[in-house]
C-alpha positions in Angstrom: -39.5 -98.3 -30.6 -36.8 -101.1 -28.9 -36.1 -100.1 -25.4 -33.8 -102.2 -23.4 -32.4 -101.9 -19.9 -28.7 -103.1 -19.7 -27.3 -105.2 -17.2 -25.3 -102.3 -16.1 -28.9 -100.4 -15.2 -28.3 -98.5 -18.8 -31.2 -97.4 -20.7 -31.1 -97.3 -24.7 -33.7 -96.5 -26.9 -33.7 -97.8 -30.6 -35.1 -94.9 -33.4 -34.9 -96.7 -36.3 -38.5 -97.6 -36.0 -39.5 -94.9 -33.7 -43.2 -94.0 -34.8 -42.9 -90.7 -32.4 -41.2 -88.9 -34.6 -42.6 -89.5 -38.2 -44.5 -86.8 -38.1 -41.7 -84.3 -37.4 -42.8 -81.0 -39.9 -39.5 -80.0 -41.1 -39.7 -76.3 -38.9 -38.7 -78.3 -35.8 -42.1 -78.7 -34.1 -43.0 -80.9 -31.8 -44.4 -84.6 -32.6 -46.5 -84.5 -29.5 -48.4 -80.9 -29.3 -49.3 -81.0 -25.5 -50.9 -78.0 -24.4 -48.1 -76.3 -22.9 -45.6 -77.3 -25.6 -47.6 -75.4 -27.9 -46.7 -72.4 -26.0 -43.1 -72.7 -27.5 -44.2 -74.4 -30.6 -46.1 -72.6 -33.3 -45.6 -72.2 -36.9 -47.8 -69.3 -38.2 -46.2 -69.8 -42.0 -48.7 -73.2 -41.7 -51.6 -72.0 -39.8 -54.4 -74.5 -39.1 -57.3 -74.5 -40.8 -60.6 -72.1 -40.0 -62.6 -74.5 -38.3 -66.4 -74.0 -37.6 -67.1 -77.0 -35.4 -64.7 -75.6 -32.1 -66.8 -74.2 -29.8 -65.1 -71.5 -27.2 -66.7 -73.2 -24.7 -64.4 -75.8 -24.8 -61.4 -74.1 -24.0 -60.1 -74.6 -20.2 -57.4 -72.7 -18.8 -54.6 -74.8 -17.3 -52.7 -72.2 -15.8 -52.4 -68.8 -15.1 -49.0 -67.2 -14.6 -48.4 -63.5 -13.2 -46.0 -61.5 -15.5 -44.9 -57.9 -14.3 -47.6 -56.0 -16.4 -49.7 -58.9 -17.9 -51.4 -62.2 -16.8 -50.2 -64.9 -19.1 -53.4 -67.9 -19.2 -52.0 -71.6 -20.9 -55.2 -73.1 -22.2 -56.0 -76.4 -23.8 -56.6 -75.3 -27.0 -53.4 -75.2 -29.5 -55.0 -72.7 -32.4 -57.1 -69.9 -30.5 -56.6 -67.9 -33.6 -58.3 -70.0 -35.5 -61.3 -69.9 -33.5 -65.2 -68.5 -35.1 -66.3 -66.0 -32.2 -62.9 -65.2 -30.9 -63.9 -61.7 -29.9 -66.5 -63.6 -27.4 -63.2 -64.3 -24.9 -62.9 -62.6 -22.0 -60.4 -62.6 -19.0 -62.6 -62.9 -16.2 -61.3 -62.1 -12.9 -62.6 -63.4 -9.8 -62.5 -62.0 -6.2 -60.1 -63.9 -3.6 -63.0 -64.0 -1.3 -65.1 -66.3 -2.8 -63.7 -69.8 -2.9 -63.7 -72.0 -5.5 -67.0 -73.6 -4.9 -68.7 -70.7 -4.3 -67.6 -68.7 -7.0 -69.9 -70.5 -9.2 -72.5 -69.4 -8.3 -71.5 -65.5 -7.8 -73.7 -63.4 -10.3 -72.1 -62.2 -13.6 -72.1 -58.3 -11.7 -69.6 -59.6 -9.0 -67.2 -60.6 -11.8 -64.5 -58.1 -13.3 -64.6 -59.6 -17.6 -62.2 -57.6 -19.5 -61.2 -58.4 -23.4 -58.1 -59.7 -23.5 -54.2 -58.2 -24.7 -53.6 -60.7 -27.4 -54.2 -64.3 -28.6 -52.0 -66.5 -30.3 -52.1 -70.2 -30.3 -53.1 -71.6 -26.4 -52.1 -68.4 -24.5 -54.1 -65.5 -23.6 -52.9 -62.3 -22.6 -54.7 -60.7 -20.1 -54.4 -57.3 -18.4 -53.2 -57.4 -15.1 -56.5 -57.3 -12.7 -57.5 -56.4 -8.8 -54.7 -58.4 -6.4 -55.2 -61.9 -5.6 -57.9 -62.6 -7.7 -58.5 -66.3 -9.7 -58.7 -65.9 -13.5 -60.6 -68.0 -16.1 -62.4 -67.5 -19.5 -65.5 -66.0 -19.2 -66.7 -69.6 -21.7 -65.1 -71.5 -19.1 -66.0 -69.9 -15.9 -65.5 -73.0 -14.0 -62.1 -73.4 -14.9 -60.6 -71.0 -12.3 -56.9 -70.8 -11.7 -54.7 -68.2 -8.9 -51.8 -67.3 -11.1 -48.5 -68.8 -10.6 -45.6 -66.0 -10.1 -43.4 -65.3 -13.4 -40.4 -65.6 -11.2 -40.7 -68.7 -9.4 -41.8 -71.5 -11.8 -40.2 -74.0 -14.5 -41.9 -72.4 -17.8 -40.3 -75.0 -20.5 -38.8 -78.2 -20.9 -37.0 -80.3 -23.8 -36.9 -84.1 -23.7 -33.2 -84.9 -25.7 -33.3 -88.5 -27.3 -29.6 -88.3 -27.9 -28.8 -89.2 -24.3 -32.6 -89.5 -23.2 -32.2 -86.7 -20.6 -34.8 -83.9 -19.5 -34.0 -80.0 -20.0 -36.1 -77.9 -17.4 -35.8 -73.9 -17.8 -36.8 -72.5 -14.0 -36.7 -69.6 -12.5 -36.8 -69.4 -8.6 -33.1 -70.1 -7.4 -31.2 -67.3 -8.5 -27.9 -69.3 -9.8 -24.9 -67.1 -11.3 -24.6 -66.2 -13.9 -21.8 -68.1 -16.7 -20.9 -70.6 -13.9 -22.2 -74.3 -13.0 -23.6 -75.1 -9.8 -24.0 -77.6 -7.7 -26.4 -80.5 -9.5 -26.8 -82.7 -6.5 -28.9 -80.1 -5.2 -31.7 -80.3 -7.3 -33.7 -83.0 -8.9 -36.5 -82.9 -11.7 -39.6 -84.1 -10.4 -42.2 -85.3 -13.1 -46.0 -85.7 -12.9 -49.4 -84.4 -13.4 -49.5 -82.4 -9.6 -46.6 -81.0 -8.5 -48.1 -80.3 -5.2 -49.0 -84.1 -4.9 -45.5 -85.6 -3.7 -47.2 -89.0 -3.4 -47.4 -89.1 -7.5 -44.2 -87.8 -8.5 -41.6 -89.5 -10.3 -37.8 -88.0 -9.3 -34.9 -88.0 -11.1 -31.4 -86.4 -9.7 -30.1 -83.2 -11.9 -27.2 -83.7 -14.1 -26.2 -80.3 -14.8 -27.5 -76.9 -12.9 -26.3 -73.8 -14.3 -28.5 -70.5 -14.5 -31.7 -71.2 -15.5 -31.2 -75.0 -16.9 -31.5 -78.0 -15.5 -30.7 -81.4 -17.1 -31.7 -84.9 -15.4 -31.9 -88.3 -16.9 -34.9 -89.0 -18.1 -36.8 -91.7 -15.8 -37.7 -95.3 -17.5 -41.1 -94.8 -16.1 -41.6 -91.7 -18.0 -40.3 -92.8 -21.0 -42.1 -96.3 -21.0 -45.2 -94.8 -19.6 -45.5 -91.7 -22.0 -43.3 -92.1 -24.8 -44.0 -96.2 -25.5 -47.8 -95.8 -24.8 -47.7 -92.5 -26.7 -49.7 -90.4 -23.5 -48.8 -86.7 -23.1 -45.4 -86.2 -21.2 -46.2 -84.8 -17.6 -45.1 -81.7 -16.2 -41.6 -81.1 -15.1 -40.4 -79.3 -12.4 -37.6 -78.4 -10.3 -37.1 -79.7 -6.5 -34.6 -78.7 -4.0 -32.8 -81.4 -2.1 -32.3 -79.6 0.9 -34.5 -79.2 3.7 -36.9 -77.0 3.6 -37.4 -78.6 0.3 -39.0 -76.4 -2.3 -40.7 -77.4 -5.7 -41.6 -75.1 -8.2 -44.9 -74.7 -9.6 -44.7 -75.8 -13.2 -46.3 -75.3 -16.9 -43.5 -77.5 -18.6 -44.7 -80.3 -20.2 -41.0 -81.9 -22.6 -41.3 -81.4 -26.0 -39.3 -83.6 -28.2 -36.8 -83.0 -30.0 -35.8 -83.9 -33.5 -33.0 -86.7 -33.2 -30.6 -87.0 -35.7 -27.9 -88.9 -37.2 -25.0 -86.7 -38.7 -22.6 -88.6 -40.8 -20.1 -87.5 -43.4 -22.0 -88.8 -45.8 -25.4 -86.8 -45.2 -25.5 -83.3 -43.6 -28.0 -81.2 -42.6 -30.8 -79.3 -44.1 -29.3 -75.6 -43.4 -25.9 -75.1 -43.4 -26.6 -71.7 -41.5 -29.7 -70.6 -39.2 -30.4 -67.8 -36.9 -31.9 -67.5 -33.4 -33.2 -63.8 -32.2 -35.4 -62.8 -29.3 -38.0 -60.2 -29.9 -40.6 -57.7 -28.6 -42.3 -55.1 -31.4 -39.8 -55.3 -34.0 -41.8 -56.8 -36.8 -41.2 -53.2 -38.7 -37.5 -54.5 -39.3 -38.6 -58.0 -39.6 -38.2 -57.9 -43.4 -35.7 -56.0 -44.2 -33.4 -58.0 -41.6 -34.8 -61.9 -43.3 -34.6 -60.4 -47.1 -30.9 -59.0 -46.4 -29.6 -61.8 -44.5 -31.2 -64.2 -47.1 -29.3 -63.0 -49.8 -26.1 -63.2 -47.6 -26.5 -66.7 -47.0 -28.9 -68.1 -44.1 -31.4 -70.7 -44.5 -33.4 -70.6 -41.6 -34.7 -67.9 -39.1 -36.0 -68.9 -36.1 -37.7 -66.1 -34.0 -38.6 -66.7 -30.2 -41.5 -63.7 -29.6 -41.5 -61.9 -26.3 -44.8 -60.7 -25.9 -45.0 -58.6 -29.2 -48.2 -56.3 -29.7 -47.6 -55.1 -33.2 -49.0 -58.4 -35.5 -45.9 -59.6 -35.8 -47.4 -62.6 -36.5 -48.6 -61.2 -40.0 -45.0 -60.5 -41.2 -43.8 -63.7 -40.8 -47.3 -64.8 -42.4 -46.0 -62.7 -45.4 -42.3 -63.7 -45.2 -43.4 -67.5 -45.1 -45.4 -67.4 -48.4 -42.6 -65.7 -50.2 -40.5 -68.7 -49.2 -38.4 -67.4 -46.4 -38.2 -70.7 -43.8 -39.1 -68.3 -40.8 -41.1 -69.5 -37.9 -42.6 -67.9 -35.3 -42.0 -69.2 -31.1 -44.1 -67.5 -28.6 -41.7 -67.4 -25.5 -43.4 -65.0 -23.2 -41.0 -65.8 -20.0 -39.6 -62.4 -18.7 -36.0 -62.1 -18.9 -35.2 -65.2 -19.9 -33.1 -64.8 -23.0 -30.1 -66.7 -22.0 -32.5 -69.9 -21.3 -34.5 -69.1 -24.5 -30.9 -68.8 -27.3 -30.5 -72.4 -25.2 -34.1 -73.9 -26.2 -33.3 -72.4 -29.4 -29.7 -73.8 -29.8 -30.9 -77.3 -29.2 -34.0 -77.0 -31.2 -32.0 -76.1 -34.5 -29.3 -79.0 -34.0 -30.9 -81.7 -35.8 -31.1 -79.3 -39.0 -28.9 -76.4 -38.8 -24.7 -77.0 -39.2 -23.9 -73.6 -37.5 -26.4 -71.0 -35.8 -25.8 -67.6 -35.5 -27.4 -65.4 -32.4 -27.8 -61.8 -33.1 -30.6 -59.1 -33.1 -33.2 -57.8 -35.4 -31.2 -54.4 -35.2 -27.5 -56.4 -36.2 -26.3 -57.2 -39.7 -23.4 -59.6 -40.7 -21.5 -57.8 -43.2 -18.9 -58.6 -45.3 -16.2 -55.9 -46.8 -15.1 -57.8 -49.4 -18.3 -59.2 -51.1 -18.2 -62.6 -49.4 -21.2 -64.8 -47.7 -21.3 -66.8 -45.1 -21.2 -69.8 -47.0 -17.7 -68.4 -47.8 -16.8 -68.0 -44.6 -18.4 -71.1 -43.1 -16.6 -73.2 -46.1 -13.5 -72.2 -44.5 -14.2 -74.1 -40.9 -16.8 -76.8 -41.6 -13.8 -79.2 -42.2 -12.7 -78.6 -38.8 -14.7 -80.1 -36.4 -13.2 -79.1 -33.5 -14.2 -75.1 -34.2 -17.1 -74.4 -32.5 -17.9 -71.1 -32.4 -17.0 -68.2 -34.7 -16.5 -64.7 -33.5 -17.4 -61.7 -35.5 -16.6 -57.6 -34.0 -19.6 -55.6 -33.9 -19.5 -51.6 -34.6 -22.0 -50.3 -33.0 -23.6 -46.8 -35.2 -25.5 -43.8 -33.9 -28.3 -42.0 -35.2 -26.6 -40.5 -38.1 -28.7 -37.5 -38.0 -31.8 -38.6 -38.0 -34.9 -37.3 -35.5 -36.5 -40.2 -37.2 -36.5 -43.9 -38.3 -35.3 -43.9 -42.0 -38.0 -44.9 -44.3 -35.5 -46.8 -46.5 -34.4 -49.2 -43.7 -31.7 -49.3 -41.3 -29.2 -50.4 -43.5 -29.1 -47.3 -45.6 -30.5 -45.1 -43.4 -27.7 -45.3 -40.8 -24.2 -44.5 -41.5 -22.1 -43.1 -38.9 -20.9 -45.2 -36.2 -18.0 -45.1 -33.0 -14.3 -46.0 -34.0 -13.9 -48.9 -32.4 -15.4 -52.0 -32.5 -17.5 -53.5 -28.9 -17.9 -56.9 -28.4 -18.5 -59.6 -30.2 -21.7 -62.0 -31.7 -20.9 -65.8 -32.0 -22.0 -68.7 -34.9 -22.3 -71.9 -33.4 -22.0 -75.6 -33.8 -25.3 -76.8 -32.0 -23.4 -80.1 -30.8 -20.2 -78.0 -30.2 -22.1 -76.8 -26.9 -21.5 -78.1 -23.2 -24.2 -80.0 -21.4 -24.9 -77.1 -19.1 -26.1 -75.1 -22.3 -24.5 -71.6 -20.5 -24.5 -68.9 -22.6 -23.8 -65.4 -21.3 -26.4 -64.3 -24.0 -24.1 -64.7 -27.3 -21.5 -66.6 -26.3 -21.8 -70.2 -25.4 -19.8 -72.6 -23.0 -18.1 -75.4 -25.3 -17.6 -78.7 -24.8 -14.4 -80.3 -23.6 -12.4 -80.4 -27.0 -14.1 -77.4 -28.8 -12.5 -74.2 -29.7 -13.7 -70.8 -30.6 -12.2 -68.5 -33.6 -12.1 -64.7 -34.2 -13.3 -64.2 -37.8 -10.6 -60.9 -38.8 -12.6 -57.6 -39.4 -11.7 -57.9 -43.0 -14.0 -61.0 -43.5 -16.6 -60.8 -41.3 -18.4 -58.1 -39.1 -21.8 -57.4 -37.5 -23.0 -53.8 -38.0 -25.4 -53.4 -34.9 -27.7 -50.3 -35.5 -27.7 -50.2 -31.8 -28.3 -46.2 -31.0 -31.4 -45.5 -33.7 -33.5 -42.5 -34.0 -34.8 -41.4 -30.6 -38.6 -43.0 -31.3 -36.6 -46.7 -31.9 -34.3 -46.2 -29.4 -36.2 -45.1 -26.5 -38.1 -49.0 -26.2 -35.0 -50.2 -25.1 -36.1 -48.9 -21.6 -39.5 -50.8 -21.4 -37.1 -54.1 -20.4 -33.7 -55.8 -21.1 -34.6 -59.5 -21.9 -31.2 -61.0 -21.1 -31.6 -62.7 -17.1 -28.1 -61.0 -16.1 -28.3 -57.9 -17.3 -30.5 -54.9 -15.7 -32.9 -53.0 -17.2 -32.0 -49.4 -18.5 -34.3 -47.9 -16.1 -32.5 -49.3 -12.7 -29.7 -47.7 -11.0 -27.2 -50.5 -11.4 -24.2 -50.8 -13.7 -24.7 -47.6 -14.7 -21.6 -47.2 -16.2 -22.0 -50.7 -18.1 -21.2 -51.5 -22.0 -25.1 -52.4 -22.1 -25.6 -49.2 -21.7 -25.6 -45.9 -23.5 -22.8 -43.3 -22.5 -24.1 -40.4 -21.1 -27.6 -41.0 -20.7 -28.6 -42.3 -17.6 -31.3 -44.4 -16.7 -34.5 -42.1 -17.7 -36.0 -42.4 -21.1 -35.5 -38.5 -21.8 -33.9 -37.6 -25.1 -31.1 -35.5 -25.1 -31.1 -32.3 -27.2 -27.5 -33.6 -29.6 -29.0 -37.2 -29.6 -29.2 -37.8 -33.6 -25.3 -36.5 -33.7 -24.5 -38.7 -31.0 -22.0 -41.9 -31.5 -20.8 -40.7 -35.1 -16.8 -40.8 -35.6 -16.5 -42.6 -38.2 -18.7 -42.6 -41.7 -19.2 -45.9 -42.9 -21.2 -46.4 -45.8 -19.9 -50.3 -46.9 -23.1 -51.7 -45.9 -25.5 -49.4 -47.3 -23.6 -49.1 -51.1 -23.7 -52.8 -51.3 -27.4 -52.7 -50.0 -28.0 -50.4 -52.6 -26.4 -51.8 -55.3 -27.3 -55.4 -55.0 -31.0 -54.6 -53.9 -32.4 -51.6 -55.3 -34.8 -51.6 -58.1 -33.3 -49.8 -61.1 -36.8 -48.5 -62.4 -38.8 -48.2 -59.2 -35.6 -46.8 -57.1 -37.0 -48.9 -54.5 -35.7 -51.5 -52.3 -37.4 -54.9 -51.5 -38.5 -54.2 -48.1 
């Protein structure tokens, strides 16, 4: 690695012979798996190894953080799952009254140990315990940490070696939604203890808008942690202002994959796809097979605190050859900030990325792909983002969720179309990375195109059988938008008409949202995919 200071004060890094990023795996993972970047890094289609020699009681938590119905522990250990004994961990909760020194020394009775929610790579899911209590692993017990509050930390961070700037996602200062703010407010703030001002290194924000912030990267961090190859400190966020406030952190940077695109050489996947998740690894296959055949390369899914093994099906999609992988991102509402991450962590392989849902399918009504379509605009580089309408279809009569898959299952659907879901240029996107969940801000140059209905649509199985449907009101992940359960926006497109905020099923639900029958999806489902001796489809 060259890195030279300008006369000018400018700071270059050379890449050519960059060692840090030889060992790139082609999924996008992180060259330097610090603990916490594991948290947003993990590729279950390459699982490590079953190991015999790690003992549990070597894992230490590093944090704790305090979701709304779960507490979320960030240990130092990057494959739990892989771990003889796991069944041995326990959340252990300790009472607020005992202070850390004392606490040692408590008898196992005075403890609360409960098994925990789920494991998967360094977190631990806990249940939520007594108020104000410390948590640690009952193999660690010494290793006590008072959990951090979901809504008032930075949770991730991205180090981009394209301009050698920081990306910190925070929560804790309530910006507006779609618009910038003011960067000369805030400032990252780098180090091992954020509540040790003495040891920080600052570095003034670039860009503030929702929940991302970018700063240059300081030459002290990058000499001191990138040259000697150390693990990248935590960042956080720190008001300017008097009184000023820094947020509690787990972000360690990871590093993204730079690249070089040239006329010449283009990237592995012409087309990828980003999608947020929680228990919807039932449609898991049927939405990677389908979409497969219609032309995307790449799926990458960001997991939101799933509880139904989804982590098996992507297992099972990976060995049949489907380049899927698998992102814990257990931040609550934070999907704006995690199609972001995800944006920037596909550029260096992906030409265009789309962003829809496990329950949305691009269709085409005249037997084209997306390469087709994509063919069309990749020679104009000042297209960044394609538009597709979305009909949103009802329950089509069923009390039920169709045993052959949404696709055929489902065929009735409202007259006209709502909305739209956007492909995207990854460079294409402005600095401040805002996205009002589909829909990213371009950059200064960059225009967006409405595909025409007769090329390109989304069919979003958005109002499914009443046992599908009603998990919708468990909690919206999008930042702006409020759950279905609150009395706000009511009357909003997010929404369904007519039914209020309570998760009761109305008696005419599986006849509800059905003007139009629409079976263009499910006869080309049928005939391209369904076995002619079995009658049976792939998924």
């Amino acid at each position: 690695m060259t890195i030279v200071v300008h006369a000018c004060g400018i700071l270059t890094i050379g890449l050519s012979n960059f060692r840090l990023y030889e060992v790139f795996h082609p999924v996008l993972l992180s060259a330097w798996p610090t603990t916490e970047s594991r948290v947003i890094s993990t590729d279950p289609s390459n699982p490590l190894p079953y190991s015999q020699n790690i003992n549990p009681n070597s894992i230490r938590v590093n944090h704790a953080v305090l979701l709304p119905d779960q507490i979320l522990l960030v240990t130092n250990h990057h494959s739990l799952l892989s771990i003889p004994n796991a069944d041995l961990l326990k959340c252990q909760y300790t009472p607020p009254t005992s202070s850390h020194s004392s606490s040692l020394s408590l008898s196992t009775k005075s403890k609360l140990n409960l098994p925990p929610l789920s494991l998967s790579t360094s977190l631990v899911r806990c249940p939520l315990g007594p108020q104000g209590v410390s948590l640690s692993l009952s193999t660690s017990p010494h290793s006590l940490h008072r959990p951090y509050q979901w809504d008032h930390l930075a949770y991730a961070a991205l180090f981009d070696p394209l301009d050698n700037s920081t990306i910190v996602f925070a929560k804790g200062f309530n910006l507006k939604s779609a618009r910038v703010s003011d960067p000369t407010r805030y400032q990252c703030v780098f180090g091992q203890d954020m509540t040790n001002p003495k040891h920080l290194i600052s570095s003034p924000a670039i860009t503030a808008a929702q929940e991302i912030f970018r700063c240059k990267t300081p030459l002290r961090v990058l000499t001191r942690y990138l040259h000697n190859k150390m693990d990248m400190p935590l960042v956080s966020i720190k008001t300017k202002a008097r009184p000023e406030i820094t947020l509690p952190s787990v972000a360690r940077p990871e590093i993204l994959k730079p690249y070089q695109k040239t006329r010449k050489k283009k990237k592995k996947h012409s087309m990828c796809v980003c999608t947020m998740v929680r228990n919807q690894a039932r449609f898991l296959r049927e939405w990677v097979i389908y979409h497969s055949r219609v032309g995307v390369q790449r799926w990458l899914i960001y997991d939101n605190n799933s509880e139904d093994k989804i982590e098996q099906v992507v297992n099972s999609l990976s060995r049949s050859n489907y380049n899927i992988t698998l992102h814990p991102w257990p931040w609550v509402k934070t999907q704006e900030a995690g199609f972001a991450h995800c944006a920037l962590r596909a550029r260096a392989e992906c030409e265009w990325v789309g962003f829809i849902d496990v329950d949305e399918f691009f269709y085409f009504p005249n037997d084209l792909t997306i390469k087709d379509v994509l063919k069309n605009y990749s020679s104009q580089p000042w297209v960044g983002e394609l538009r597709t309408d979305c009909h949103n279809f009802g329950p089509s009569g069923h009390k039920k969720a169709p045993k052959k898959g949404v696709t055929v299952g489902y065929t009735c659907r409202s007259i006209a179309p709502e909305r739209h879901k956007s492909i995207i240029r990854p460079e294409a996107l402005n600095n401040s990375l805002i996205n009002v969940v589909h829909h990213f801000h371009l950059r200064e140059g960059m225009t967006s195109v409405n595909v025409g209905q007769g090329v390109m649509l989304i069919n979003h199985y958005k109002y499914q059988a009443w046992e599908v449907f009603k998990e919708k009101f468990y909690r919206r992940v999008a930042t702006y938008v409020a759950d279905w359960q609150d009395e706000e926006n009511v009357g909003s497109k997010d929404r369904a008409p007519g039914l209020g905020t309570k998760p009761v099923e109305p008696p005419d639900w599986p006849y509800r949202f059905c003007e139009v029958n629409d079976t263009g999806l499910r006869d080309w489902v049928v005939r391209v995919f369904k076995n002619p001796e079995t009658g049976l489809l792939p998924w």
